[in-house]
C-alpha positions as CSV (number, residue, x, y, z in Angstrom):
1,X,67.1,320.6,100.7
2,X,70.6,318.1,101.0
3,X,67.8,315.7,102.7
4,X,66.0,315.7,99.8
5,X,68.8,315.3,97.4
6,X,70.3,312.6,99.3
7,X,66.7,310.7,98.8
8,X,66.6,311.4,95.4
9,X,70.3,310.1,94.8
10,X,69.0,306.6,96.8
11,X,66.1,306.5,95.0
12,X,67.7,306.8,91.4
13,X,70.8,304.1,92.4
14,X,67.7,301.7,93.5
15,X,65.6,302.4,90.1
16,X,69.1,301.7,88.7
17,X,69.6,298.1,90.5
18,X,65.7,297.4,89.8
19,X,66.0,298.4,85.8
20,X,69.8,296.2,86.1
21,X,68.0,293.3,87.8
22,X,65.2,293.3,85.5
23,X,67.3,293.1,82.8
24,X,69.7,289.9,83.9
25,X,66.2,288.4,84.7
26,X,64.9,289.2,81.0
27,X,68.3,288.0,79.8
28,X,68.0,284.5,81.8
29,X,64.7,284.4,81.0
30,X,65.3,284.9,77.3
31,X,68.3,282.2,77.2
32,X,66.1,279.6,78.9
33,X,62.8,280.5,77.1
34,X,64.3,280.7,73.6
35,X,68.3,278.4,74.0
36,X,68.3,278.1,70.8
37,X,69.1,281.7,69.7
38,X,71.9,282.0,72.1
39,X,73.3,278.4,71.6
40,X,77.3,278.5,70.4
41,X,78.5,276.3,67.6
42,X,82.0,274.9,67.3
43,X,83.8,273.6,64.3
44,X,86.9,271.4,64.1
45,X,89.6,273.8,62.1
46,X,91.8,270.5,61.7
47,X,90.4,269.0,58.3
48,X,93.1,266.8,57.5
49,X,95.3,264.6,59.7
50,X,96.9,265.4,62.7
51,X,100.5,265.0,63.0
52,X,102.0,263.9,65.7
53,X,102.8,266.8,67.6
54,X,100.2,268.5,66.1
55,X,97.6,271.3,67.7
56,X,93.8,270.6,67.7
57,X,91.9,274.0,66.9
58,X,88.3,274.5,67.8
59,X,86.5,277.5,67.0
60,X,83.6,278.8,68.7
61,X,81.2,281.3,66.9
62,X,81.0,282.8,70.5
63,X,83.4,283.7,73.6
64,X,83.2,280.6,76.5
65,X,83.8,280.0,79.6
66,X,87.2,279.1,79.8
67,X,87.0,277.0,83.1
68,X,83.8,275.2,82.1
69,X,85.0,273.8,78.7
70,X,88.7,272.5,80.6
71,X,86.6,270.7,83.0
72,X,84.5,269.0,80.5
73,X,87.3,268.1,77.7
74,X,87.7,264.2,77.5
75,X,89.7,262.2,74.8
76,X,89.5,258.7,74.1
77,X,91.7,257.2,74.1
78,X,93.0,258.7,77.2
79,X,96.2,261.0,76.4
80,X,97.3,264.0,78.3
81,X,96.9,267.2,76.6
82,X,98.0,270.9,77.8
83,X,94.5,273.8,76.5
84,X,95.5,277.4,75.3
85,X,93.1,280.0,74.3
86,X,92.9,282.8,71.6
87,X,90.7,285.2,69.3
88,X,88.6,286.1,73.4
89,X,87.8,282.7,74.5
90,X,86.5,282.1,70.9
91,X,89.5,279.7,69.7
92,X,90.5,276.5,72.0
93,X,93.9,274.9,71.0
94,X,94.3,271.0,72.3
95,X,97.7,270.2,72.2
96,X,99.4,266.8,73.3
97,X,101.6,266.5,76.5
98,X,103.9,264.3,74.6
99,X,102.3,263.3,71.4
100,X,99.2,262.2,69.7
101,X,99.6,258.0,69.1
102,X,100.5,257.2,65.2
103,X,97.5,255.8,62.9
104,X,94.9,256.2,65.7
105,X,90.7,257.8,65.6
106,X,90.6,260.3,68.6
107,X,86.8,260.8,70.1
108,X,86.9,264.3,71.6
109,X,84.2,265.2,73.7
110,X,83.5,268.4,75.5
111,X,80.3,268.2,78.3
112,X,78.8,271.0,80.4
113,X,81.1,273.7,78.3
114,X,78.6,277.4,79.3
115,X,79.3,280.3,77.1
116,X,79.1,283.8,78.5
117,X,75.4,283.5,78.7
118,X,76.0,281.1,80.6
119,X,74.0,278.5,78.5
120,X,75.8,274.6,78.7
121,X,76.6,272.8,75.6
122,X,78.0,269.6,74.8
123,X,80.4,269.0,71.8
124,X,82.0,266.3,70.1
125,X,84.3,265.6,67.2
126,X,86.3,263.2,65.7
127,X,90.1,263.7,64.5
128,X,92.5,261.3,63.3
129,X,96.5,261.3,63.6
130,X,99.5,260.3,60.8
131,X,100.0,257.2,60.2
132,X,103.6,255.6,61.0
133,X,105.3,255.4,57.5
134,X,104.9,251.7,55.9
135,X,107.2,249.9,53.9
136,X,106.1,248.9,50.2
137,X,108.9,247.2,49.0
138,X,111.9,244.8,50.8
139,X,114.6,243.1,49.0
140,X,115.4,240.2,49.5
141,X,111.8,239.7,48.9
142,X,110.2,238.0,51.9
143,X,111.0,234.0,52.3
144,X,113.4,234.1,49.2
145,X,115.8,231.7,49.0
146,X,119.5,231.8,47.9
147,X,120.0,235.6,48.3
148,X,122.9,236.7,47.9
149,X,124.3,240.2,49.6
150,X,127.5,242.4,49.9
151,X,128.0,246.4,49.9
152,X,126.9,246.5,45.9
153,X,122.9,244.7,46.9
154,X,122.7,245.4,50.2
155,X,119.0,244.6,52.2
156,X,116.3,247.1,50.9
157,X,113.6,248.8,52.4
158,X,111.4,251.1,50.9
159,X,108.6,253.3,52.5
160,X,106.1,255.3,51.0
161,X,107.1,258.5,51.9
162,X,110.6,260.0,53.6
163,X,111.6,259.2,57.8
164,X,112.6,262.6,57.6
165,X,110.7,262.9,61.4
166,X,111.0,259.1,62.6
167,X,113.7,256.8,63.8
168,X,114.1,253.3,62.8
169,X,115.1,250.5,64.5
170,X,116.2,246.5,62.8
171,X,116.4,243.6,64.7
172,X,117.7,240.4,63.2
173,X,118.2,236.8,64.4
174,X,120.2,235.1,64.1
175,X,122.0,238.8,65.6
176,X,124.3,240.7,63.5
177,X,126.0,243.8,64.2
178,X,123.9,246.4,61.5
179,X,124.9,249.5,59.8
180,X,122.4,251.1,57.4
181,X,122.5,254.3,54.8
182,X,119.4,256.3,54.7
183,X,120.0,259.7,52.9
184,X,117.7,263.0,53.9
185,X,114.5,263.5,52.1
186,X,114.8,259.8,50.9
187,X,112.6,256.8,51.8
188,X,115.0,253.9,51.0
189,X,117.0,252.6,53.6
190,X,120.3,250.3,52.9
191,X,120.9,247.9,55.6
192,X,124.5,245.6,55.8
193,X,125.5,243.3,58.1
194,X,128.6,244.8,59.6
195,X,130.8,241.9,59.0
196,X,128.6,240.3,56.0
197,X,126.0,237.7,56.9
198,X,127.0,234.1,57.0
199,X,126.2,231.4,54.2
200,X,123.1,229.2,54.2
201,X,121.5,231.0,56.9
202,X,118.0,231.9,57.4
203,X,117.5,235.4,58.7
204,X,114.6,237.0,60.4
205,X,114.4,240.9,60.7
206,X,112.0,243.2,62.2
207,X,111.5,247.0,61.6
208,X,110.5,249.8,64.7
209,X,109.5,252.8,63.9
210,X,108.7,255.8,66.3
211,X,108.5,259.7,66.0
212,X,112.0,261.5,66.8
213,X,110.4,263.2,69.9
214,X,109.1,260.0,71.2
215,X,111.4,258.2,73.9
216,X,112.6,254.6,73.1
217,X,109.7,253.1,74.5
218,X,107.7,254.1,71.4
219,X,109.1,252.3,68.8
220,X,106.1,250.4,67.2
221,X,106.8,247.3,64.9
222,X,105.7,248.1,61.6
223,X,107.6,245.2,59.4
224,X,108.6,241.6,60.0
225,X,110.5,239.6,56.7
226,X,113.0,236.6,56.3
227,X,114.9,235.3,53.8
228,X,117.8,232.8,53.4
229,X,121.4,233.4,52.0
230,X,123.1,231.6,49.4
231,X,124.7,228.1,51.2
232,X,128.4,228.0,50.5
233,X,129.4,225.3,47.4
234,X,129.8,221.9,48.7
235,X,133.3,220.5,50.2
236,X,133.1,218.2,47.0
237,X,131.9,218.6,43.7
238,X,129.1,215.6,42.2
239,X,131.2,213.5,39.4
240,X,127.6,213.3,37.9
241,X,127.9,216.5,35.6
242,X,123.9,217.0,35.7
243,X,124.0,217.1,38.9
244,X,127.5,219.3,39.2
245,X,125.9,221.9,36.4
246,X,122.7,222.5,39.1
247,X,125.0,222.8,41.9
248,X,127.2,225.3,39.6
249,X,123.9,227.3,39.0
250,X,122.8,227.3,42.9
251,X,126.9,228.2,44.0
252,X,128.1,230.1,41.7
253,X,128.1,234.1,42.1
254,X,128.4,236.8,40.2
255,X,132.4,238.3,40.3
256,X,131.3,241.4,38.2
257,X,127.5,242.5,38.4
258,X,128.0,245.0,35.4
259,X,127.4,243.8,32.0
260,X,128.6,240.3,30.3
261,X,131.4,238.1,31.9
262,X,132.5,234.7,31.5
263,X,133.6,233.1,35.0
264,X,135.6,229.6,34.7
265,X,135.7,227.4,38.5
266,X,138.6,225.1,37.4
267,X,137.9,223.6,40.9
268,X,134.6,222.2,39.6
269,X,135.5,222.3,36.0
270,X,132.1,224.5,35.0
271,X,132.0,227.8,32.9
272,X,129.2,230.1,33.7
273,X,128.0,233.2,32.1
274,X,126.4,236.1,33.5
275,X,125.0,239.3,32.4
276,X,124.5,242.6,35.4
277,X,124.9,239.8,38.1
278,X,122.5,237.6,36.8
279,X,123.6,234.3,36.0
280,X,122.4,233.0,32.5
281,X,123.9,229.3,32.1
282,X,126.7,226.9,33.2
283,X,128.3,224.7,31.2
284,X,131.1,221.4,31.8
285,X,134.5,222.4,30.5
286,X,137.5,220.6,30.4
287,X,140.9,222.5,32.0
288,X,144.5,222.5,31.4
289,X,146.3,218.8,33.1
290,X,148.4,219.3,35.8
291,X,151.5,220.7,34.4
292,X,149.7,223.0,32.2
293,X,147.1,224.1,33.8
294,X,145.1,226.9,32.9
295,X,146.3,230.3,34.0
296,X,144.0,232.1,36.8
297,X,143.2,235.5,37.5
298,X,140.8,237.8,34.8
299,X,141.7,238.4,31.5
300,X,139.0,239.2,28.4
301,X,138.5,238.2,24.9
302,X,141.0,239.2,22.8
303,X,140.7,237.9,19.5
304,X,137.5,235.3,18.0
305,X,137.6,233.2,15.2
306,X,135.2,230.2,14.4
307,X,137.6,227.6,13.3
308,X,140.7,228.1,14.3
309,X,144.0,225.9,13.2
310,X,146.5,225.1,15.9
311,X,150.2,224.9,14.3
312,X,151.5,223.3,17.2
313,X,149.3,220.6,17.5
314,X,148.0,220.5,14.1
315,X,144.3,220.3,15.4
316,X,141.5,222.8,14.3
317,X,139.3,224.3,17.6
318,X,136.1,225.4,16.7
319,X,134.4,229.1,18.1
320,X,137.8,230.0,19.6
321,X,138.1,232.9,22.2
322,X,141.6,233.5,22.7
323,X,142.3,234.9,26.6
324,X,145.5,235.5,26.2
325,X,147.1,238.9,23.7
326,X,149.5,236.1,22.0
327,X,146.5,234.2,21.8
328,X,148.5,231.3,23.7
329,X,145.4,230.2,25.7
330,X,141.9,230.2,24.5
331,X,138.1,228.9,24.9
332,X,137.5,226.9,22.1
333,X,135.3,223.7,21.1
334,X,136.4,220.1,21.8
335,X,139.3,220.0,18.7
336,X,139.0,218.1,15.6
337,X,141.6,216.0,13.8
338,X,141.7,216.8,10.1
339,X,140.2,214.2,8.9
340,X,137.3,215.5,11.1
341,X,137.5,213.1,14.4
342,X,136.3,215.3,17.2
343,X,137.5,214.5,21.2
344,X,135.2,212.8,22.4
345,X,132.9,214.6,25.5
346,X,134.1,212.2,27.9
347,X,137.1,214.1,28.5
348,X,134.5,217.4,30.3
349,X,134.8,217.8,33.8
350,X,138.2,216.6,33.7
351,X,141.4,218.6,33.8
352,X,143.2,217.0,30.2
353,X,144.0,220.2,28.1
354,X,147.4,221.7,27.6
355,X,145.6,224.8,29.1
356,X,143.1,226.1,26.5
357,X,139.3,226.1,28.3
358,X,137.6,223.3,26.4
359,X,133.8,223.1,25.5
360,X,131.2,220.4,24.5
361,X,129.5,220.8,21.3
362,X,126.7,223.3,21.3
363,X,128.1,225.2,24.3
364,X,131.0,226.0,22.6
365,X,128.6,228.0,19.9
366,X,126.3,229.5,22.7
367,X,129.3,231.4,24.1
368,X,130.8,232.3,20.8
369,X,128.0,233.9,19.8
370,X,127.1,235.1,23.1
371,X,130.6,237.2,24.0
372,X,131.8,239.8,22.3
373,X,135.7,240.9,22.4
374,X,136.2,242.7,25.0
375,X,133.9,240.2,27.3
376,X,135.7,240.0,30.8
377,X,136.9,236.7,31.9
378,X,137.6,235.2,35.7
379,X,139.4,232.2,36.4
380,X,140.2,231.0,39.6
């Protein structure tokens, strides 16, 4: 009876192993008769672009071969990249050694991948990473001439979006020690020269950028500009006074970059006026003469009348601006006698006055009209 049992038992575990075999058979047969039913599909999760340390997802609509797909991953261009696995071999996550390279189109192919039927499949997709940020606006704009810079109009650059994640690097020529202010969550940087930038000098400055987590070595150039600073005034002033007014207007800079202000170079003997650091006009003035010369440092406009009379020299000064409170000193037209003979113009550019700031006809008016009381005045 146990004989029989035992053959029974053998004869049930080999029906078993026949049905079993029959079935992986059918199975194989059925994947390679009819692929397509039990081919996989994959999708790209990542539909916008990848950040530089960002993770590339890839779903499969069914579990793989884990082994198979690692063998078969390759990226152009070449970058080394660590695979995880979630969701039962169903979800592949690509994610950079370091990190992805800025701005760049990634081909991702996958070759001989096998699911758990065991059915290889090829796959490829196409992902693209951040760009570095780019700068959209630089002052001094690029190859201007004359620029003028200090602590108030620093070097500008502006980028389109903040460098909240990056580091930046300048390099300028002729070299200068650099210092820059660049606030979080910001995308304007400030850039001084540490002990100012020298006069009449051409300067050429690049711009590096490179993701925080990136070692030096991946600073990428991203911005190249020059420009040229202002050239200090000349040793000696031209006695032509055309040519002295356009070297005023090339020279001359702004003292106060807020609002209207007269500034008087007794060295040159030219007035200019400027409004929020922009210079408007120059004009020829004549000074006080050795002895009694005109009194430097700022002042203002204190009083305005358009023809005053001068007791003490018995002389009437058109448009006067007096620059002093007892109204000792002034800016006035050349004077007039009473019986209406004006100075002659010859006398601009020349130090003659007995201290008052003398002006041609026409200017004179401009700057009357232009200046209200009140207008700061620098005379040095």
């Amino acid at each position: 009876m146990k004989k029989f049992q035992r053959l029974g038992m053998a004869f049930d575990m080999a029906f078993l192993i026949v049905v079993i075999t029959l079935g992986m058979l059918g199975i194989v047969y059925s994947v390679r008769a009819y692929p397509e039913v039990f081919r996989t599909s994959a999708t790209l999760e990542n539909k916008e672009i990848v950040r530089p340390e960002g993770i590339v997802i890839i779903n499969f609509s069914e579990p793989m071969i884990p082994e198979s797909v690692g063998e078969g991953i390759n990226i152009t261009p070449e970058t080394a990249i660590r695979i995880y696995w979630e969701n039962s071999n169903k979800k592949l996550l690509i994610a950079p050694a370091n990190n992805w390279k800025p701005g760049q189109k990634y081909n991702l192919e996958i070759q001989g991948a096998r699911n758990v039927m065991f059915l290889e499949l090829d796959f490829s997709f196409i992902f693209e990473t951040e760009t570095l940020p780019q700068i959209i606006k630089v002052s001094p704009a690029f190859g201007e001439k004359d620029a003028v810079l200090d602590i108030e109009d620093p070097v500008i650059f502006a980028f389109d979006r903040p460098l909240n994640d990056y580091s930046v690097r300048f390099d300028i020529s002729p070299f200068e020690k650099l210092t820059y202010n660049l606030e979080k969550d910001q995308p304007v940087i400030e850039l001084m020269a540490e002990s100012g930038l020298k006069k009449g000098q051409r300067y050429d400055i690049t711009v590096s950028l490179k993701y925080k987590k990136e070692p030096d070595s991946g600073f990428e150039l991203v911005h190249t500009t020059y420009f040229e600073t202002k050239p200090l005034p000349p040793a000696e002033w031209s006695k032509n006074l055309n040519i002295r007014l356009e070297q005023a207007k090339k020279f001359t800079e702004a003292k106060i970059t807020a609002g209207k202000y007269i500034d008087i170079n007794l060295g040159s003997q030219v007035m200019s006026i400027f409004e929020n650091g922009k210079l408007l006009d120059s004009f020829i003035i004549s000074s006080g003469k050795r002895g009694m010369e005109t009194p430097i440092g700022q002042t203002k406009i204190y009083n305005k009348t358009r023809r005053a009379w001068s007791k003490t020299y018995g002389l009437y000064m058109p448009y006067w601006n007096a620059i002093a409170p007892d109204g000792k000193f002034g800016i006035h037209e050349l004077p007039e006698w009473p019986s209406g003979y004006k100075e002659g113009a010859a006398h601009l550019g020349i130090p003659v006055s007995h201290g008052c700031v003398r002006l041609g006809v026409g200017s004179a008016e401009r700057v009357y009209n232009w200046a209200p009381i009140g207008t700061p005045v620098v005379i040095y």
